[in-house]
N, C-alpha and C positions, 0 to 999 in steps of 0.2 A: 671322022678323025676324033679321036679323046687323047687328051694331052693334061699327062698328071704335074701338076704346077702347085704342089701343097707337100713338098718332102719335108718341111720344118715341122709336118705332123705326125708323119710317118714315111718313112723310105718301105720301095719294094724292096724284099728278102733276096739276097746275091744267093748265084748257082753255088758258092764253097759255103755260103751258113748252110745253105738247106743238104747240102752232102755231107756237111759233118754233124748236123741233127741227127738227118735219116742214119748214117753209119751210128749212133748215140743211143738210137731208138732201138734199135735192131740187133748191135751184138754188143753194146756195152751198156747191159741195164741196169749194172748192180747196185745198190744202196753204198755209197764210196761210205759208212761209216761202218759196213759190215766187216767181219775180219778174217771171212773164206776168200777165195781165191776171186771168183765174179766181183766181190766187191769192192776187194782192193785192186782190180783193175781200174773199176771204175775212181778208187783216191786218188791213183795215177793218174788218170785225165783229167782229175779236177786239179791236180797242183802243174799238171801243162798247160793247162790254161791261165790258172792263174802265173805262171811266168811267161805265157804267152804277151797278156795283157798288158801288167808289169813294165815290160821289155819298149815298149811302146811308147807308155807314161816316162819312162823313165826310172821306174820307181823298183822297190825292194818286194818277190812277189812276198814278202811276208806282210805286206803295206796294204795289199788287194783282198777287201772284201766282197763278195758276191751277195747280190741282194735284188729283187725284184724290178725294179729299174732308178730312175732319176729322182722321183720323188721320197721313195723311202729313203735311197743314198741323202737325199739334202736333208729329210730329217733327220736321220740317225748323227749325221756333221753337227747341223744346228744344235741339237739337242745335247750332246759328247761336251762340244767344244761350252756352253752353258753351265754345264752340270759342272766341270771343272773349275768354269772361271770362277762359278759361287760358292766353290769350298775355299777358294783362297779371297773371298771376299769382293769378287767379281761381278755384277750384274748389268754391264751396259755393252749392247753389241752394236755395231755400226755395218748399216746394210743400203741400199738405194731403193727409191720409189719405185723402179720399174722391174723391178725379179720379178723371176714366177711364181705362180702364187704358190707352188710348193715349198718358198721358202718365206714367202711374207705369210703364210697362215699361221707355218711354224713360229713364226717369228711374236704373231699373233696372241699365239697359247703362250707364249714366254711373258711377256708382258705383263699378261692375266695373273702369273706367277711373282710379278713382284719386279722383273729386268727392264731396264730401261732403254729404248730403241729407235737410238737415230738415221733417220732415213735420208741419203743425200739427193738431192734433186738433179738427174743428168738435165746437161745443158741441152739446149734443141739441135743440137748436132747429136745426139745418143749417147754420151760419154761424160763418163767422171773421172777427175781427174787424180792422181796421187799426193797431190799438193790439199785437195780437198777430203782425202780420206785420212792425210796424217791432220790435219786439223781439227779433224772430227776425233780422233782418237783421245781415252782420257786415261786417267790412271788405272782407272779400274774400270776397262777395256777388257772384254772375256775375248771376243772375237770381232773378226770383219767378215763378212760375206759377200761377194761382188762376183755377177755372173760373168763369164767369161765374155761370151757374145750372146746378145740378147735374140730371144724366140721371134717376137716378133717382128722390131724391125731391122734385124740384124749386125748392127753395129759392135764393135770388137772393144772391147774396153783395154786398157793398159796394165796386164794384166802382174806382168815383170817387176815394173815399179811398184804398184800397190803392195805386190807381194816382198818386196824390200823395204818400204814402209814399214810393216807390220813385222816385220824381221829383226827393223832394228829398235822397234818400240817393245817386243815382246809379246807381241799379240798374235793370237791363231787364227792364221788367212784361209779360208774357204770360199773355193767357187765352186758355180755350178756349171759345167763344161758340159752340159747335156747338147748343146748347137753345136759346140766347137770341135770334141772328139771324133776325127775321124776325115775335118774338112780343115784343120789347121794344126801344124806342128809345135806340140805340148811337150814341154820337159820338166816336172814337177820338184827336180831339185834345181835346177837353172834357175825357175819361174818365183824359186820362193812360195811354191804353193804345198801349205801342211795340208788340207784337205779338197778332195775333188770328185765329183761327181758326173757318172755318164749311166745312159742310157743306149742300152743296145741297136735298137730299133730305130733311132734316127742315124746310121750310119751300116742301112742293108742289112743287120742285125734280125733275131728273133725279136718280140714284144713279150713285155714281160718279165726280161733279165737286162740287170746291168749291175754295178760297181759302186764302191765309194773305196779313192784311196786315203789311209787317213798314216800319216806318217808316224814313224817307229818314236812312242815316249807319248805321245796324247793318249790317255787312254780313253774308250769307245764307250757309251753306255746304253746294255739292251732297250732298242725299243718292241724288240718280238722275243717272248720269252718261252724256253723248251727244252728241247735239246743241246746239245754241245757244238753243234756245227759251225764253221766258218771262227774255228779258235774260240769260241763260246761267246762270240759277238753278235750272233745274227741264226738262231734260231730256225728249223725246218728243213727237211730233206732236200739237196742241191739239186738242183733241177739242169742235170748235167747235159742232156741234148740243148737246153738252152748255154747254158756255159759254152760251150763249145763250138755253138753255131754264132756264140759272140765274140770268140777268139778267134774265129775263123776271120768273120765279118771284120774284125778290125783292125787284124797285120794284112789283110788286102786292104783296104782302106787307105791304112798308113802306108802303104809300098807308092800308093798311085795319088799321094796329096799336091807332089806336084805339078802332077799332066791335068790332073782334075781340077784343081786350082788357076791351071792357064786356060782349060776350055771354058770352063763356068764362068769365069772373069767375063772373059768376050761375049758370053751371051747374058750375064746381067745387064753389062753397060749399053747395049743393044735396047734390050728391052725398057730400060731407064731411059734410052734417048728417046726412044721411040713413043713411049709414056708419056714422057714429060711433052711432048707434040700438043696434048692436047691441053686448051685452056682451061685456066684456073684448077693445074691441079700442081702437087708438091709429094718431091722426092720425102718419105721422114726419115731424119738420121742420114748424118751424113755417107757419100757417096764413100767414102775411105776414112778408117780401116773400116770394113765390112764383111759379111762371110760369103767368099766369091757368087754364089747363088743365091741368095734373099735381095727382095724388093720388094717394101711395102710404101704403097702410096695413097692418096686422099685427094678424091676427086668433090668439088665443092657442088653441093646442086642436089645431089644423091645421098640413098641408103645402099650401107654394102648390102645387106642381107637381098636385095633386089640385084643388085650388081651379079653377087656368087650367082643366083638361079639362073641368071639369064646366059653367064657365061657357060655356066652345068649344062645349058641347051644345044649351046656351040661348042660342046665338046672340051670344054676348058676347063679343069679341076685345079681350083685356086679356097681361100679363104680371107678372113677379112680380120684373123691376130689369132692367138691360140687355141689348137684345135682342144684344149681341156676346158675353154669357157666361151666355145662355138654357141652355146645354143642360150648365153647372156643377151638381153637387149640393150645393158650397159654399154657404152664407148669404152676403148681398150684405157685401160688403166696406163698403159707404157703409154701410148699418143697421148694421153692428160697431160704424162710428166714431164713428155718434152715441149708440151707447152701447146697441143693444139686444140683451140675450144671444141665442145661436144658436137656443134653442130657442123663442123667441119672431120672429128674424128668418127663419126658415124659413116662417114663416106667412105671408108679405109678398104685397100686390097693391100692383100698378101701374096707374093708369087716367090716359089721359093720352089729351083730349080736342083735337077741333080746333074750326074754325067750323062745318066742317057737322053739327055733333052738334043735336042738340035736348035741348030740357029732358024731352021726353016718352021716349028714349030714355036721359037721365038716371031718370028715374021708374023705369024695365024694369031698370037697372044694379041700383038700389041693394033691389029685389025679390028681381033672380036672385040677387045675391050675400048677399042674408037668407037665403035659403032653402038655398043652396048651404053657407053656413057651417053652418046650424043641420044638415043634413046629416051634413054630414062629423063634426061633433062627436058625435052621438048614433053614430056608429061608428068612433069614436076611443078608447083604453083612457087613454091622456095626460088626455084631457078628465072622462072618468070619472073618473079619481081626483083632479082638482080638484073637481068637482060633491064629492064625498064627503070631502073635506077631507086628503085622505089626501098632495097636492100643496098648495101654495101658490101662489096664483096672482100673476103676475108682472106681467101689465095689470091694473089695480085696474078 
């Protein structure tokens, strides 16, 4: 039996992406900037998708820019929404300790440049509050950035209020909806969200391609410089079998959010009861709001990176925080922030479920990884000298 329990890194590709690639591939090759007749079929399917997409978000498809996936979408946001605040004398952005690092690196090189960048600390439940982001907000506030639901341990932030916060201070709300699209119902004019970010590929998509909608009046600033495509925003030939097998990937997606959202429910909570069975370990981030399929937990005693092989053996494909900074021996930066010391976040699993899972392969997870921890601890010297009192243990 092999059992993929690692979708927050990647989902397998659905039978309609991969039928409206191949159909993409095959009779609709043309370069959509050409101005014969092949080619402007292929404009046509790039502006159906981009109102495919649109449609979705809720948004204007003039709003929808196409762009390689999640990390360039959060550059090109971060960096847009910057460049503007500092013409009108702007340079301090407010963002949280535990983003992905495709937005703390950016965030990074901004600072380097002069902007100033407050970082809030989610509480050890996963969550910041809107009360804490209008606080943090100053006068010369360029932007907020606040990820919708986090990679790691999946917790949903408040996404609504923040973004009326920042609505009624004047300030450009950006999240990163790369976890969320696809697994929770986003309306980006409801939500108060002027900029947002997805990636295809975690929601049965192609890899490779994804989005950033950045709302009508902000305007965008090239980070890939060329050609005229994507409104002169975003540089390089559309890579339209992706496009399409994205649009495909995610009005199926959004059709089945809420049968998908009541299966996944019942077999995370399953798997968290079943988890938490065994001693001295912790749920992180609380159990709600959450994204129906993610659970990450921290068992005390162990190293994940012993944990993942072992479970790799029994067929179980899991990981232990982001598959972009899998092969760090740092402790996850998100477990820091909500507070859990190194020696207890090194222990970390990630299990992050899709629809095709079964409960009966929830049943095998929460087996292999009883058996697997109890393992690793009867040959661990750490875990011994908790057993013997000689450590204090730090999950009760």
């Amino acid at each position: 039996m092999q059992i993929y329990a690692d979708n927050a890194a990647t989902t397998k590709m659905s039978r309609a992406a991969i039928d409206a690639m191949t159909s993409y591939m095959n009779e609709v090759y043309g370069n959509p900037s050409s101005l014969h007749s092949i080619g402007q079929t292929a404009a046509e399917a790039l502006m159906d998708a981009r109102e495919r997409v649109a449609a979705v978000l809720g948004a204007k498809p003039r709003e929808i820019y196409f762009t390689s996936g999640g990390s360039e979408a959060d550059n090109q946001a971060i960096i847009s929404a910057a460049t503007f605040g500092a013409k009108k004398g702007k340079k301090h952005i407010v963002s949280t300790a535990f983003e992905h690092h495709a937005v703390l690196h950016t965030l990074d090189k901004l600072r380097k440049q002069g902007f100033e960048i407050t970082l809030l600390d989610p509480h050890e439940c996963g969550i910041i509050t809107a009360e804490e982001v209008a606080a943090a907000i100053r006068d010369d506030t360029a932007l907020v950035t606040v990820m919708y639901a986090n990679n790691e341990i999946g917790t949903i932030q408040p996404i609504a209020e923040i973004g009326a916060v920042c609505k009624e201070r004047g300030v450009i709300f950006h999240t990163d909806a790369v976890q969320a699209v696809g697994h929770i119902k986003i309306n980006v004019k409801e939500q108060n969200i002027d900029m947002l970010s997805l990636s295809a590929h975690k929601f049965h998509g192609p890899k490779g391609v994804g989005a950033l909608y950045c709302r009508l009046g902000i305007p965008l600033t090239n980070i890939i410089e060329g050609g005229a495509q994507e409104r002169g925003k975003r540089a390089g030939t559309e890579n339209i079998p992706a496009i399409m097998g994205m649009a495909a990937a995610i009005e199926e997606a959004s059709a089945k959010i809420d049968e998908n959202r009541e299966k996944l429910t019942k077999m995370r909570d399953r798997l968290i009861e079943g988890l938490s069975e065994i001693p001295h370990s912790i749920l992180n981030g609380a159990q709600n709001p959450r994204l129906p399929g993610s659970v990450n937990m921290c068992f005390e005693g162990i190293e994940g990176e012993s944990l993942l092989l072992l479970l790799d053996a029994k067929g179980v494909c899991a990981s232990s925080g982001s598959a972009c900074t899998s092969g760090s021996l740092d402790p996850s930066h998100v477990l820091l922030a909500i507070g859990r010391p190194h020696e207890v976040a090194h222990g970390s699993l990630r299990l992050t479920l899709c629809e095709d899972n079964t409960m009966e392969e929830v049943e095998y997870i929460i087996k292999a990884v009883k058996e697997v921890v109890a393992y690793l601890r009867e040959m661990s010297p750490v875990w011994h000298d908790l057993k013997e009192g000689k450590k204090k243990y730090v999950i009760q």
